[in-house]
C-alpha positions as CSV (number, residue, x, y, z in Angstrom):
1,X,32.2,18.1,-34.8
2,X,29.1,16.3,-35.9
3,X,30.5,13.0,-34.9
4,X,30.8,14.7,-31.1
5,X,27.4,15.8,-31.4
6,X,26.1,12.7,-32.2
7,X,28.0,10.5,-29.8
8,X,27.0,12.8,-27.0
9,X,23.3,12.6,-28.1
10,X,23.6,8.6,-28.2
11,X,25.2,9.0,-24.8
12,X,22.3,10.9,-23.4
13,X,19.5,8.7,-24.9
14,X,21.3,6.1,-23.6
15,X,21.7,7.8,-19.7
16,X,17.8,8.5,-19.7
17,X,16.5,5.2,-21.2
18,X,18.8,3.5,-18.2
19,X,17.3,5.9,-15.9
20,X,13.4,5.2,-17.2
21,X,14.0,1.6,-16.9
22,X,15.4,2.0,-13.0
23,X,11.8,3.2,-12.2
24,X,9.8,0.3,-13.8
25,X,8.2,-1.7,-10.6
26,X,6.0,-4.2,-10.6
27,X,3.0,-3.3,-9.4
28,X,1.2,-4.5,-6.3
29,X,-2.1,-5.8,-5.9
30,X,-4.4,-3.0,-4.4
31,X,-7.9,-3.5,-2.5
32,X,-8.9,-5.5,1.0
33,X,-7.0,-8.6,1.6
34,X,-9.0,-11.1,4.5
35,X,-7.5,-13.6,6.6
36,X,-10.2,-15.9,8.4
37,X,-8.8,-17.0,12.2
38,X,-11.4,-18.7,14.9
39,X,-13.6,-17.1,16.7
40,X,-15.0,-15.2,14.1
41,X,-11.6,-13.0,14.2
42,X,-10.4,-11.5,10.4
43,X,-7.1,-10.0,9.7
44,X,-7.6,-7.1,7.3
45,X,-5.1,-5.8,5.3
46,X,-5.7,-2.8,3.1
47,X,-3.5,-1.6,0.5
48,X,-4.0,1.4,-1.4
49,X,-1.3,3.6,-4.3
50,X,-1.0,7.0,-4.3
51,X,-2.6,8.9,-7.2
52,X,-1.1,9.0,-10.8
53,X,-0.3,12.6,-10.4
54,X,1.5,12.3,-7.0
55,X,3.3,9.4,-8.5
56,X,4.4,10.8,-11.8
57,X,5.8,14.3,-9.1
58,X,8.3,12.3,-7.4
59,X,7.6,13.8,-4.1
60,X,7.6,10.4,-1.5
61,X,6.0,12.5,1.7
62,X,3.3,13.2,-0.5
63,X,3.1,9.6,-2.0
64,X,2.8,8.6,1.5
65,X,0.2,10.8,2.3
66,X,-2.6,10.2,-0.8
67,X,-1.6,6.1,-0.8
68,X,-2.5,6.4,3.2
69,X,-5.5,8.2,2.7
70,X,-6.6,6.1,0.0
71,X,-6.0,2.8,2.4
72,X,-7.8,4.6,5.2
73,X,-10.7,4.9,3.1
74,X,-10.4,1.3,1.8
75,X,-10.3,0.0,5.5
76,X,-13.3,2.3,6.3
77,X,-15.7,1.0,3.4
78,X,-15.1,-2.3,4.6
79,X,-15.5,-1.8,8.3
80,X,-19.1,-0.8,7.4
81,X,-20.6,-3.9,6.2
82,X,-23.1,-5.6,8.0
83,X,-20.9,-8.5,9.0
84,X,-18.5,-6.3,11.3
85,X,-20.6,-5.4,14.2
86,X,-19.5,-2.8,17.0
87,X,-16.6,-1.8,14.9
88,X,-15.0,0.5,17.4
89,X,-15.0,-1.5,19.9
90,X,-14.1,-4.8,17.9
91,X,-11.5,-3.5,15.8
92,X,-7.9,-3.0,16.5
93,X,-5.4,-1.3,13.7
94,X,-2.2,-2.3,13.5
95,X,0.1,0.7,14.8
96,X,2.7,0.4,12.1
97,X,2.2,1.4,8.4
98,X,4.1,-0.1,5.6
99,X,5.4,1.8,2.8
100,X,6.0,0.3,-0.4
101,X,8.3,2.1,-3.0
102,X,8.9,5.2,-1.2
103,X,5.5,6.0,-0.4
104,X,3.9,4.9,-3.7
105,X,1.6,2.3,-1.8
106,X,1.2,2.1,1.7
107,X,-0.4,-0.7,3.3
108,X,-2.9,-1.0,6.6
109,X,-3.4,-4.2,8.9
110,X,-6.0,-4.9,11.8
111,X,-7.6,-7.2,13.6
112,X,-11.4,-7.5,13.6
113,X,-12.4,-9.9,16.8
114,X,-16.0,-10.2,17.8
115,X,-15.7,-10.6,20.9
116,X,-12.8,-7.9,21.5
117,X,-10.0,-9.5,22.8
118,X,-7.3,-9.3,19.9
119,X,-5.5,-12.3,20.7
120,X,-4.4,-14.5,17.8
121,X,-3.8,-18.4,18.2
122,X,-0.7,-20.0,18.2
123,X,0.1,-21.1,15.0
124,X,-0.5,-24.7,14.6
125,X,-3.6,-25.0,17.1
């Protein structure tokens, strides 16, 4: 009996260590990323994680929600520096949101362009 106790303990301590490590990521960098194009044009990507709290729940739709929000807010500190002039009419976000395990981080591009046309060059020129 005590040897089926303890091989079913080992067995479990075993299951949940496996299960522990499977949710180890590596983390990603947070914060404004810039890419400088001519013209004065910036790419701006903003990545944000959802709280520690949120994380630690499991729940990915609210993951999703706090990560966003905190890239939002990221993107918006940003926007107001002096050197982005006209920001509603300048700047163009990126439609599409990416979502980084399950919600955990969620990640924001756009396009700053003085002059408000939004057009990238061809790479190579």
């Amino acid at each position: 009996m005590k040897t089926h106790t303890l091989l079913v303990g080992l067995t479990c301590s075993i299951l949940l260590t496996c299960i522990a490590c499977g949710r180890t990521r590596d983390p990603i960098p947070t914060g404004i990323t810039l890419i400088e194009y001519a013209g004065g044009k910036v790419g701006i990507t903003s990545t944000a994680q959802a709280s520690r709290s949120t994380i630690e729940s499991e729940n990915s739709v609210t993951m999703r929600n706090t990560s966003c929000e905190a890239a939002r807010l990221l993107l918006k500190a940003e926007l107001k520096k002096s050197v982005y002039k006209s920001v509603s009419r300048n700047f163009k976000q990126d439609a599409r949101t990416e979502f980084i395990y399950d919600g955990e981080y969620c990640r924001l591009r756009g396009l700053y362009d003085p002059e408000g046309k939004f057009e990238l060059p061809e790479p190579g020129r």
